[in-house]
C-alpha positions in Angstrom: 134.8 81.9 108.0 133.2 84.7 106.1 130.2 86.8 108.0 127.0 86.1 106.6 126.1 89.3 107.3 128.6 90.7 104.9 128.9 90.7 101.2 130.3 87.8 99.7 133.8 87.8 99.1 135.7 87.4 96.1 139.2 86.3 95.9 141.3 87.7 93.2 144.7 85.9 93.0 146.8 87.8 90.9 148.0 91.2 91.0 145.5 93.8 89.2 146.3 97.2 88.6 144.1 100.7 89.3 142.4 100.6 86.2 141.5 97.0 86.8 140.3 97.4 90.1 138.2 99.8 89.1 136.7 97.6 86.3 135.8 95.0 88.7 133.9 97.0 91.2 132.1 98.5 88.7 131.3 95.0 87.8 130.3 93.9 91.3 128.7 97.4 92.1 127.4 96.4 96.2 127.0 92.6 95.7 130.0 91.8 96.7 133.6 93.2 98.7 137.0 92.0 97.0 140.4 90.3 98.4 143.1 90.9 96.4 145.6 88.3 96.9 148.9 89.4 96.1 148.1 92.4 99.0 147.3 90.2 101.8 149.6 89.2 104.3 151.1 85.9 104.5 148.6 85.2 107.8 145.3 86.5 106.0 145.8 84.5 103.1 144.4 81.4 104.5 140.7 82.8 106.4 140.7 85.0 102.7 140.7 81.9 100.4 138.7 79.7 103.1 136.2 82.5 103.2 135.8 83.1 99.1 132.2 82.9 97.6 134.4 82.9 94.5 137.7 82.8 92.7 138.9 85.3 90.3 142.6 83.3 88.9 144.4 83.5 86.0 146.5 80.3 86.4 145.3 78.9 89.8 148.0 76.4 90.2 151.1 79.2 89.9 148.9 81.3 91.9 147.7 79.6 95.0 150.3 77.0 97.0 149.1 73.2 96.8 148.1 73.3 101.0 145.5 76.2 99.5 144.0 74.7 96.9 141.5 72.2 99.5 140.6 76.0 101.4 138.2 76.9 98.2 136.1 74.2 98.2 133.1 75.9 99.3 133.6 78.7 96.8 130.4 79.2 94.7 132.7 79.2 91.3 136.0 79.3 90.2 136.1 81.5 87.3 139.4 81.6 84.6 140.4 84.8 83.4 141.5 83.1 79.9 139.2 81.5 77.3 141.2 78.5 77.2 141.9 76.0 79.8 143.8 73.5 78.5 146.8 74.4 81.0 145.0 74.1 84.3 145.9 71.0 86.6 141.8 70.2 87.0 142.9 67.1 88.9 144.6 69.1 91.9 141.4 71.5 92.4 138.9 70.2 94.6 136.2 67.9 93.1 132.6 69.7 92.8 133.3 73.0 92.9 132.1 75.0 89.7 134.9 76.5 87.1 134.0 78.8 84.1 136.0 80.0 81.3 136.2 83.4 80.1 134.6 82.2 76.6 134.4 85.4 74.5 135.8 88.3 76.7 138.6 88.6 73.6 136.7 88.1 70.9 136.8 91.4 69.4 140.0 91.5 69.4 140.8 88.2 68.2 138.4 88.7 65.4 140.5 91.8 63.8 143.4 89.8 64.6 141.9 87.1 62.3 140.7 89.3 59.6 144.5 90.9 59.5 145.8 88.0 59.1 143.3 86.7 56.5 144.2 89.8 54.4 148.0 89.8 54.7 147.7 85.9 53.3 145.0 86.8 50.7 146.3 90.0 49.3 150.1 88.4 49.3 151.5 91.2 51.4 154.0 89.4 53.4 155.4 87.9 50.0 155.4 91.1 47.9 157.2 92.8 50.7 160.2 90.5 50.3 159.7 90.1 46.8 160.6 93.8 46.6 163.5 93.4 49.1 164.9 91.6 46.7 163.8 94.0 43.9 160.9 92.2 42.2 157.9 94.3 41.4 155.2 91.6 41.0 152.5 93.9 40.3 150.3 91.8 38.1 150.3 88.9 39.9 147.2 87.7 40.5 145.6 88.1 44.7 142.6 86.5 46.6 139.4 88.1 46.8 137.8 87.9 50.4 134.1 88.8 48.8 132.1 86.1 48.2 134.4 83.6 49.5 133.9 81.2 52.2 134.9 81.6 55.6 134.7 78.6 57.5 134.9 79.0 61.1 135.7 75.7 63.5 134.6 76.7 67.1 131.4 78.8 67.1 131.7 80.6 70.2 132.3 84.1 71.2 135.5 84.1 69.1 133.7 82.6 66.2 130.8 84.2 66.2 132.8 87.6 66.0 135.0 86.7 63.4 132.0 85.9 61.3 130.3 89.0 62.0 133.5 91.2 60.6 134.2 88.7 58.2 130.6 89.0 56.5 131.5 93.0 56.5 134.4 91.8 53.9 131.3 90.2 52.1 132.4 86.5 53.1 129.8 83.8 53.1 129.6 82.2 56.6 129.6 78.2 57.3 130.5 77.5 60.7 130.4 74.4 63.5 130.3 74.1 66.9 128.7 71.0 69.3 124.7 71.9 68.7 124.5 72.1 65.1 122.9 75.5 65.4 122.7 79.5 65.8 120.7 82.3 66.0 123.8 84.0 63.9 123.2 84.6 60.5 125.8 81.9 58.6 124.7 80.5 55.4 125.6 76.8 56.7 126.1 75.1 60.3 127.0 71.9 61.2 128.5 70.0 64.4 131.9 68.3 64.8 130.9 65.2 62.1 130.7 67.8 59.9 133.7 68.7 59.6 135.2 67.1 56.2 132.4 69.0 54.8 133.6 72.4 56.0 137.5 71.5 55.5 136.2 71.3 52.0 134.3 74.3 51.2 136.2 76.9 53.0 138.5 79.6 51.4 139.4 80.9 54.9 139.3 78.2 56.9 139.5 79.8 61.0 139.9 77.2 64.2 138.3 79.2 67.3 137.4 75.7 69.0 138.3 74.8 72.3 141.5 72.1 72.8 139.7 69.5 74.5 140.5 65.4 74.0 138.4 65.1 71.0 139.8 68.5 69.1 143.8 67.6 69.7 145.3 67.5 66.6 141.5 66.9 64.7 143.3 68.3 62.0 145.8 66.1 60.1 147.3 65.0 57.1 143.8 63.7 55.5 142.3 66.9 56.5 144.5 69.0 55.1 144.6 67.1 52.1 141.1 67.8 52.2 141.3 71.7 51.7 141.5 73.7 48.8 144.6 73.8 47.8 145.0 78.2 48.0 142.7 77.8 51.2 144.1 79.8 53.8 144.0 78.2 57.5 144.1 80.9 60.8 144.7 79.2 64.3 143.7 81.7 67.0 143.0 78.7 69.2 145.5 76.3 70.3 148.3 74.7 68.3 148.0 71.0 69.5 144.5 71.3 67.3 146.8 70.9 64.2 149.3 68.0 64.0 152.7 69.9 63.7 154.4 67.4 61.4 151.8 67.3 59.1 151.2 70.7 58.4 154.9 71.0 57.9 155.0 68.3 55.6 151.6 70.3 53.8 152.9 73.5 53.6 156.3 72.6 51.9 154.4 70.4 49.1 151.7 73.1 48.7 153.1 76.5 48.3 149.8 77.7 47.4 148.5 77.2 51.1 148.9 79.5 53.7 149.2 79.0 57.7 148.5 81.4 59.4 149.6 81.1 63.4 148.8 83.0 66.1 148.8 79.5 68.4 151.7 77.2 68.5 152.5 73.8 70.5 154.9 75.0 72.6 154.0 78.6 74.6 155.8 80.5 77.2 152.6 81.1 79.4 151.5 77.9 79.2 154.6 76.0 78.7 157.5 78.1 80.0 159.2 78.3 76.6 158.5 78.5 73.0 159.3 75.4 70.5 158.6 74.8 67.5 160.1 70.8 65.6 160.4 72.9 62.5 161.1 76.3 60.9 157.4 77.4 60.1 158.3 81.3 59.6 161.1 80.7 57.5 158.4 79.3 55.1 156.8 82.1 52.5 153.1 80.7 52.8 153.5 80.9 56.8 152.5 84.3 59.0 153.3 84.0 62.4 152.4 86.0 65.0 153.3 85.4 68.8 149.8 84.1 70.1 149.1 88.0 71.0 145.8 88.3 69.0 144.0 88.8 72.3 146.6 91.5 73.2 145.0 94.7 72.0 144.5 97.7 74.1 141.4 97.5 76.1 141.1 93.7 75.5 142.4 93.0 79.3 140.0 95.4 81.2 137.0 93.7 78.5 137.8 90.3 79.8 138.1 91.2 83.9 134.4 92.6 83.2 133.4 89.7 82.1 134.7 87.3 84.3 134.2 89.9 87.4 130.5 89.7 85.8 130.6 86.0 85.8 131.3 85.7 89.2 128.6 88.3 90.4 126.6 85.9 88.9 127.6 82.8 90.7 127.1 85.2 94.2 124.0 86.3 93.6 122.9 82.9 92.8 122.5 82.6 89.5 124.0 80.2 87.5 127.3 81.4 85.3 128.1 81.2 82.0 130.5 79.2 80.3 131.3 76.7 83.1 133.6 74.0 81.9 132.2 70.5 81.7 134.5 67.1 82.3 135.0 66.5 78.7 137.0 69.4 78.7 139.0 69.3 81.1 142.3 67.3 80.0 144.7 67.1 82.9 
């Protein structure tokens, strides 16, 4: 067991590179000494993981073997390196120990992703492009205007919140929702989850940022997207099983007017081991794709370790962390 006379320990288990390193310590500063596990021989591994006053993972069932998982029990937090976690085995990790998400360590990043993609669909530049591929020079047809429309925002978080800040510098008008009904963000109209009819209504732009969790898998549907305006433009940053696939297919084709655009999808290589789709979404004209990357952005990775490394300082200091997960949200 770990010396009580020592620093707690916290146990990184996946591989982090110089630049990386040197964001968590800075993070840590003296509270704490760090095990990198992908360094540690096969025999350490074991007293390492036993000893941890916390976890640093990225997806801790690749990254520790199922006879480790019962050694972290006593580890003051098990903190996520991704925003989402939908894809962890909760089940398999030992009851009562406490596990945060990395809420809003990509926001910034997400949020220009967002606003990029809100522009290309608004301004018609994925369509004109072809258009003039095929030599049509569509120069009077008609584009959105961003100012003064309404952005609606699903998921009021760190991703939300900083898509409506960026957004309101394109002078949208900000209605949002998330599970309190309420922010200290300036937003011209919040809600909670019962409101959402009312925001599938109103919005323009409308973003999902919300967590997947039982009650958000595939909220939105055919009567929802019926719902929408029929120009509106929808952005998933979040998680594609929010969306029912077949019936935003079956929207798309009878609206041409309506734009998807997709960073998420249902089936994902990192958390699925391949990407899937049941139809041809980017062979549509009102669909952008983009391969769930709006978190990939230079900088974004050494934002996020120095939030979670902060999160775990935190946790082994003795204060309590942000953003752990509660029951409802954990789905397997």
């Amino acid at each position: 067991m770990h010396n009580s006379s020592l620093p707690p320990l916290l146990v990184v288990t996946f591989g982090v590179d110089a630049r990386g390193r040197r964001v968590i310590a800075d993070a840590l500063g003296d509270t704490a000494t760090v095990a990198y596990l992908p360094d540690l021989q096969a025999a350490a591994r074991s007293p390492a993981l036993a000893s941890a006053g916390a976890l640093l993972t990225g997806n801790i069932g690749r990254e520790l073997r199922a006879d480790e998982l019962p050694m972290i029990a006593h580890a003051r937090l098990v903190q996520f390196m991704s925003a989402g976690v939908d894809h962890i085995a909760f089940r398999e990790l030992p009851a009562g120990v406490p596990m945060a998400a990395n809420r809003g360590a990509y926001a910034a990043a997400m949020a220009e992703h967002v606003a990029a993609m809100a522009l290309a669909a608004a301004k018609r530049l994925l369509v004109e492009h072809r258009n003039l591929g095929r030599g049509e020079f569509n120069q009077f047809v008609e584009t959105h205007r961003l100012a003064g429309a309404v952005c609606g925002i699903f998921g009021f978080g760190g991703i939300g919140v900083a898509v409506a800040r960026l957004m309101r510098c394109l002078g949208m008008r900000i209605q949002a929702i998330n599970r309190r009904g309420a922010t200290g963000e300036a937003v011209e109209w919040i809600g909670s989850p019962a409101d959402l009819p009312q925001l599938l209504a109103t919005s323009d732009v409308f973003v999902i940022a919300t967590p997947l969790t039982g009650s958000t898998e595939r909220v939105i549907g055919a009567a929802e997207l019926r719902a929408m305006k029929s120009d509106a433009i929808l952005v998933n940053v979040a998680r594609g099983e929010i969306v029912d696939q077949d019936a935003l297919w079956t929207h798309l084709r009878a609206n041409p007017r309506f734009t998807a655009c997709l960073d998420a999808w249902w089936i994902e290589p990192v958390r699925h081991g391949a990407f899937r789709v049941d139809h041809p979404f980017v062979e549509l004209p009102n669909v952008i794709g983009s391969p769930h990357n709006s978190a990939s952005s230079a900088g974004a990775r050494e934002d996020a370790l120095r939030a979670a490394a902060e999160n775990c300082r935190r946790a082994l200091t003795g204060e309590t962390p942000n953003h752990l997960i509660a029951p409802d949200e954990r789905l397997r």
